[in-house]
N, C-alpha and C positions, 0 to 999 in steps of 0.2 A: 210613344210614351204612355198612352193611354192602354196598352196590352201589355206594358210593363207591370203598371199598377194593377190592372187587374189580376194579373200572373202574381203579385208578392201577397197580395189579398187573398185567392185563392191558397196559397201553401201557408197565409196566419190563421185561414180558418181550418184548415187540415191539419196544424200542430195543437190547436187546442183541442180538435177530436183525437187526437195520438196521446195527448199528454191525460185528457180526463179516460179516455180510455186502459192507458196502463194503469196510471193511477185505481181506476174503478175496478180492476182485475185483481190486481196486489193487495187491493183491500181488501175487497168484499170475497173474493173467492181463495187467495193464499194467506189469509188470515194477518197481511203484512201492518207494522205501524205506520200510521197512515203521512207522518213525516217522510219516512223512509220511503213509501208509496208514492210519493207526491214528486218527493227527488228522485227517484227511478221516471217517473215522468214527464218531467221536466228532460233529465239527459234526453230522452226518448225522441222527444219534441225538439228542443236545440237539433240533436243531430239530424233531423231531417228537414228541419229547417235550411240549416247549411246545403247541404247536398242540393238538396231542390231548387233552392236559389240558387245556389252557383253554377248549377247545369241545367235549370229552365231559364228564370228569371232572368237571371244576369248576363245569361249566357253570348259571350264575344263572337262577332259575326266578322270577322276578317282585321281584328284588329291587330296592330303593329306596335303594341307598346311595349311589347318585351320581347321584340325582336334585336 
């Protein structure tokens, strides 16, 4: 349980470097509004948020529940 939490901790601190990353890019180097920038970041961040918890984090070790 305790290398769960650590595992979903590690992937919140990695979408907030994805998200000010895009964000930081769109702004400051494609001239983007920084709304738009922000929400392009945001997507950015959610979808790899998903991903990585679903197939690190979360990921089912021999379960049978949708069997």
């Amino acid at each position: 349980m305790l290398a769960q939490f650590i595992k979903f901790a590690v992937v919140g601190v990695l979408n907030t470097a994805i998200h000010y990353g895009v964000f930081y890019t769109l702004y400051s180097f494609a001239g983007m509004y920084h709304l738009v920038a922000s929400g392009a970041g945001f997507c950015a961040a959610v979808t790899h948020s998903y991903i990585l918890n679903k197939f690190w984090t979360f990921k089912r070790r021999g379960s049978r529940i949708h069997e």
